[in-house]
Structure formats: C-alpha cells, structure tokens
N, C-alpha and C positions, 0 to 999 in steps of 0.2 A: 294239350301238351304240344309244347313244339316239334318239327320235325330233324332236331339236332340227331337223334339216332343214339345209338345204344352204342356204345365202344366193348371193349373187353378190359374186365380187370376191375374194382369198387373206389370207390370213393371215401375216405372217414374224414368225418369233421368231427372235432373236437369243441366243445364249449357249452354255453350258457341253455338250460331250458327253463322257461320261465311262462309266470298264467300273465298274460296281459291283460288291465283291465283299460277299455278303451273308450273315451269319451270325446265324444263328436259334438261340438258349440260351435257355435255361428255368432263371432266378433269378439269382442275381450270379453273377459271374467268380470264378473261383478261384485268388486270384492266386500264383503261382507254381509252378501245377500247371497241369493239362488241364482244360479244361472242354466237356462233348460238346455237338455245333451242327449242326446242318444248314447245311451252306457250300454257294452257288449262286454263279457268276459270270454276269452279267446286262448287257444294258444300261443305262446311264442317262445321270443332268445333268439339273440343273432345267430348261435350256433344250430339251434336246431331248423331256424327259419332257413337259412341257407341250404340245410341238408333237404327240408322239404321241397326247395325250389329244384334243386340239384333234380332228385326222381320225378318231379313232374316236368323239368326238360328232358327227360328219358334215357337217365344215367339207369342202369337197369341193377345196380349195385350198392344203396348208398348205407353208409352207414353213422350210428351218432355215439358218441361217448360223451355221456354227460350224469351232474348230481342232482338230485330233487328230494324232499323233502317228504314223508309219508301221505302228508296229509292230500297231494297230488298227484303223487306216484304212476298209481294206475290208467288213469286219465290221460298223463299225457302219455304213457306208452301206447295206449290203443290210439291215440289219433298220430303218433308218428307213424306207427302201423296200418295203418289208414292211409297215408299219403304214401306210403313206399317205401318209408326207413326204417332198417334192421337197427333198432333201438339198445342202447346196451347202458340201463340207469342204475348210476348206483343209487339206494336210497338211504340218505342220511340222519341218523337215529336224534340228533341233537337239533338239528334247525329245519323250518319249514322251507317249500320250495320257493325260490324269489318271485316275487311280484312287481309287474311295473303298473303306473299309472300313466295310459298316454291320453295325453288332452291334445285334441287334435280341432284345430280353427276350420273349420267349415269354407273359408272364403275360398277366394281364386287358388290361394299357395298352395291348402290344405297344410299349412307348416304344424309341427306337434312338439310338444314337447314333452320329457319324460321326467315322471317321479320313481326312482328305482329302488328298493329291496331286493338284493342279490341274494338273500339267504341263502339256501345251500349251493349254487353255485358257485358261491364267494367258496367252499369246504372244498373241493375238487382239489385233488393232490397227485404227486406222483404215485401214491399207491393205489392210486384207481386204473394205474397204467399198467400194460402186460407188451412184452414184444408182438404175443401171438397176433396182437390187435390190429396189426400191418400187413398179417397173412394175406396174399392176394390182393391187396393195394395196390394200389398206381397211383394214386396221388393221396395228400392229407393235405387236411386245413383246419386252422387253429383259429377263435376268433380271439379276439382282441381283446373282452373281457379278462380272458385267464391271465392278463398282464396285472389286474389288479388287485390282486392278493400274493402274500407269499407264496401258499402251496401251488396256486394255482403258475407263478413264475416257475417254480422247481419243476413242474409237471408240463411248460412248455421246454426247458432243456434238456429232460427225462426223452420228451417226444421227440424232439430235433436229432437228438443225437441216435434215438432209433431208426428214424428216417436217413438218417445218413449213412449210416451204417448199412440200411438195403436197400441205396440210390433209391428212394422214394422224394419224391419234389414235395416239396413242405408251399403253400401259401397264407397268408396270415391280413385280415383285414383288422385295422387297426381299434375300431368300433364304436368308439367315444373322446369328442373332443373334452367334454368336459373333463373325463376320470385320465385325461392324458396331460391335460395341464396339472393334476393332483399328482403325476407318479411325476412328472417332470420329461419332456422329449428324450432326451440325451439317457436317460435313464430306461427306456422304453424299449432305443435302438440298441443301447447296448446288451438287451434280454431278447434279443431275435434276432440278430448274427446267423448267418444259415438259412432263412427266411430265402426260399426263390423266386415268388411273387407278392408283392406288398399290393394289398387294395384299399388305397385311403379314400375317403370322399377329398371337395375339394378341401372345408376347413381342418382335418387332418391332417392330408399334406402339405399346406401352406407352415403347421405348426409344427409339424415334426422337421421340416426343412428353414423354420426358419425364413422363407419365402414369402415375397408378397401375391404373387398369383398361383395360379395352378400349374402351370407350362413349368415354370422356374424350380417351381416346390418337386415336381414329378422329375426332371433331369437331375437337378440335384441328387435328390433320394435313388436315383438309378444308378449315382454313385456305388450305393450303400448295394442295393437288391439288382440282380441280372435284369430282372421286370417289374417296373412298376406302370399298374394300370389306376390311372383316377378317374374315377366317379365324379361326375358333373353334372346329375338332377337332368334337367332340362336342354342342358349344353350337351350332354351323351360322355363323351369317355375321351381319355385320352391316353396314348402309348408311349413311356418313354425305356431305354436301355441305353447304358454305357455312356451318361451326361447329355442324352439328347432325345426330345419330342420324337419321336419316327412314327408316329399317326394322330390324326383324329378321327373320333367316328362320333356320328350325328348320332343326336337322342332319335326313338321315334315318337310322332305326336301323342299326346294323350291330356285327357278332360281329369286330374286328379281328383279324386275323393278323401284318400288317406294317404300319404307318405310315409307312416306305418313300413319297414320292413322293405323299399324298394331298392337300399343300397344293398340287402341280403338274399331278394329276387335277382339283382343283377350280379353278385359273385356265383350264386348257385348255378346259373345257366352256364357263365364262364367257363365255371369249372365241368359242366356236365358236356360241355360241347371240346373242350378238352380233353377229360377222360375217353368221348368220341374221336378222337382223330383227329380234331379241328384245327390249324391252324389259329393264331394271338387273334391277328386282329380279325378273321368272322367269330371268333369265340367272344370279342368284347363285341362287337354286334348284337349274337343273342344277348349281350349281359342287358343291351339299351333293351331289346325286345321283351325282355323279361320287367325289366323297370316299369316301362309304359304299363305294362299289362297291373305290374303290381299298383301304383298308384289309383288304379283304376277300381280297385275293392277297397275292403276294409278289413285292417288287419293286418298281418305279416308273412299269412300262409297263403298257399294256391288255392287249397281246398276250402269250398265255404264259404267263400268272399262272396259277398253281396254287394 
C-alpha cells in the first residue's frame, strides 16, 4: 500500500462489477486453430477495479454501488470485502453478471483487448440510487460505462444532481473508446455537464475533443470540465484547466505483464490521495505510481496479482 495516507470523509464510486476472464498469449492468434494462454478468471469492472485501487492506496473509506447477476453475486462481494470496499450489490433477478474476455499479448506492450458482456451492469438504473448514499462523502466517481445504457445515463443525472446539491465533487473516467464511438462524443459530453474531473486515457481524449494529440484533446476538454487529467500509459499524465496544459507528470518505470486495469489503478490512487489532502498534481503522481505497479501483475486488482 502506498503511503498516500488516509484523509477524513469516504469515497463512492459508482459503476460496472464484472468476472474477467483473462488470457495471456504470446504473438497473434491463430485463427482457426489453438493458440496456448494462460487463462485466469479473476475479478473486475472499471468501477469496482478503481474502488479496489482507491483502499489499497489507503482511502480508509471506500465504497462501491454496483449490479451483478445471482450467479456471481456473493463472490464478488467477499473479494471487494477483501480488498477494503464497503460493497453495496444490487443483485439482478433477470440477467447474469457481465463478463469480459481479455486477451492480453504477452509481448513487450502487454497490449489486450477486450470481449465484453455487460450483463447486469448494463441493468443499473436510477432506482438503485438513494440520497443516503452520499452520507459522509467527500468525493464520487462514476465510470464511464454507466454512459452506455439508458438507465444507467438516468442514474448518472439522478447521481450528479445529488452531488450537487451536497457540493460533493463528482469525477468521471470516460472508460471505453470503442462504446464511445457507438454513443457518439458530443452525445457523451452532453450526459456529464457537472462532471469536476474528467479522466480520459490518451484515445478518449483525442475522440471526445476531437483532437489530434493529447495536450490539444486535454486543453480543449478543460474547456468543458474545471480538470482534466490524461492518462498516458508510458508517457505518465498530464494536467490541463481553463484551455491550457499546466503540468506533466512522468510515468514511473515499469516491465509490464498485463495492462489489464492500469488506467483504473491510476484513477483509484488519484482519487485516494485526494480524498487524503493531496494537492492535483502529487495526487496524479500516485495515479503513475499506481499504473506502474498495476501493469506489473495480472489482472485489474491489487490483491492477488501475480
């Protein structure tokens, strides 16, 4: 655990829990034949992966609001349980819990790609939401998923407008270029108006701004959000507010394994060293600190990585 320190006041994130099944090949796929993998089944969800990273940078508060399906239900509550988060699942009578498949390249990138089943998270609605749910909050965060279904859009303006209402800072990472080209950009931003921190990687930002780099995409978009921090893999982070870059911050080294869950290691820390008192930019510091470490296991949690 890092020694970001424990603040006063909890954390909630909102969003996806999901079982990852995670396969590790070394070169292309060989299609229509076998190709040999190390297959793990694990937990994950940018939502709940975040909240995991959050308490084991030593948010001493965190909590998750998320749907799962029966057939998973109890599983993943003991292992958020496990890692430190006050879990709050609803479990969904009609659909099973989502599942992704990540096929992850073994090479130097470790680059992966994902086969998604949202199922019950895709269900998540405003009726899963309660004011009380803000009780003792100091910050929320929404992932980026909940952008892709209707309920789940209803249930991030349900939540925004809670937060606003008890000056609670809202942050939102964007989550998926692919299902962001399917809702359309312009479509996206206009469903997160009130958003105080947007945390795109770099091809999210480039898409949602319209922009050809990162620098351009992140000043732009700081139009839209007070702070926008991007995610940059290898390159570390960068800071933009009020149409203009005002830092960068170096990755730190690391030998990848998985890239699995490192854009959701590096918001969790963010926000835990946040919640701590931290100042932006050593808070996007831990977010590299956390990345590195994440790339370095397999999977998307802290706990368990081998």
């Amino acid at each position: 655990m890092s020694g970001a320190g424990v603040g006063p006041g909890a954390l909630l994130v909102v969003g996806d829990v999901i079982t990852d099944v995670v396969a590790r090949h070394r070169g292309p796929l060989a299609a229509g034949t076998d190709t040999g993998a190390v297959i793990r089944t694990v937990p994950g969800g940018a939502g709940a992966n975040v909240a995991c990273w959050a308490a084991h940078w030593g948010c001493a508060d965190v909590r998750l609001l998320g749907r799962v399906g029966a057939d998973a239900a109890q599983w993943h509550e003991r292992e958020l349980a496990a890692s430190g988060v006050r879990p709050r699942l609803i479990v969904d009578p009609r659909a099973p819990t989502g599942t992704v498949i990540c096929l992850v390249d073994t090479g130097a990138e470790a680059e992966r790609t994902f086969l998604t089943d949202s199922g019950a998270s895709l269900r998540i609605g405003p009726g899963d939401w309660s004011d009380a749910l803000l009780d003792g909050v100091v910050r929320l965060h929404l992932s980026g998923y909940l952008l892709f279904s209707d309920s789940g859009r209803a249930l991030v303006a349900v939540a925004l407008e809670s937060a606003r209402a008890r000056g609670v800072p809202v942050s939102l990472d964007p989550a998926s270029v692919g299902f962001l080209e399917e809702l359309g950009p312009e479509r996206f931003l206009a469903r997160v108006g009130g958003v105080d921190v947007l945390l795109p990687s770099r091809a999210e930002a480039c898409l949602l701004a319209g922009a050809p780099d990162a620098g351009a995409a992140a000043a732009e978009l700081s139009h839209r959000f007070p702070l926008v921090v991007a995610k940059l893999g290898a390159e570390g982070a960068l800071i933009a507010r009020s149409g203009e870059v005002r830092a960068r911050v170096a990755a730190v080294p690391a030998a990848p394994r998985d890239t699995t869950g490192a854009g959701d290691a590096f918001t969790g820390a963010f926000l835990a060293a946040l919640v701590a008192g931290a100042d932006v930019e050593p808070a996007v510091t831990e977010g590299c600190r956390a990345g590195a470490v994440a790339v370095e296991g397999v999977g998307g949690r802290p706990v368990g990585m081998r």
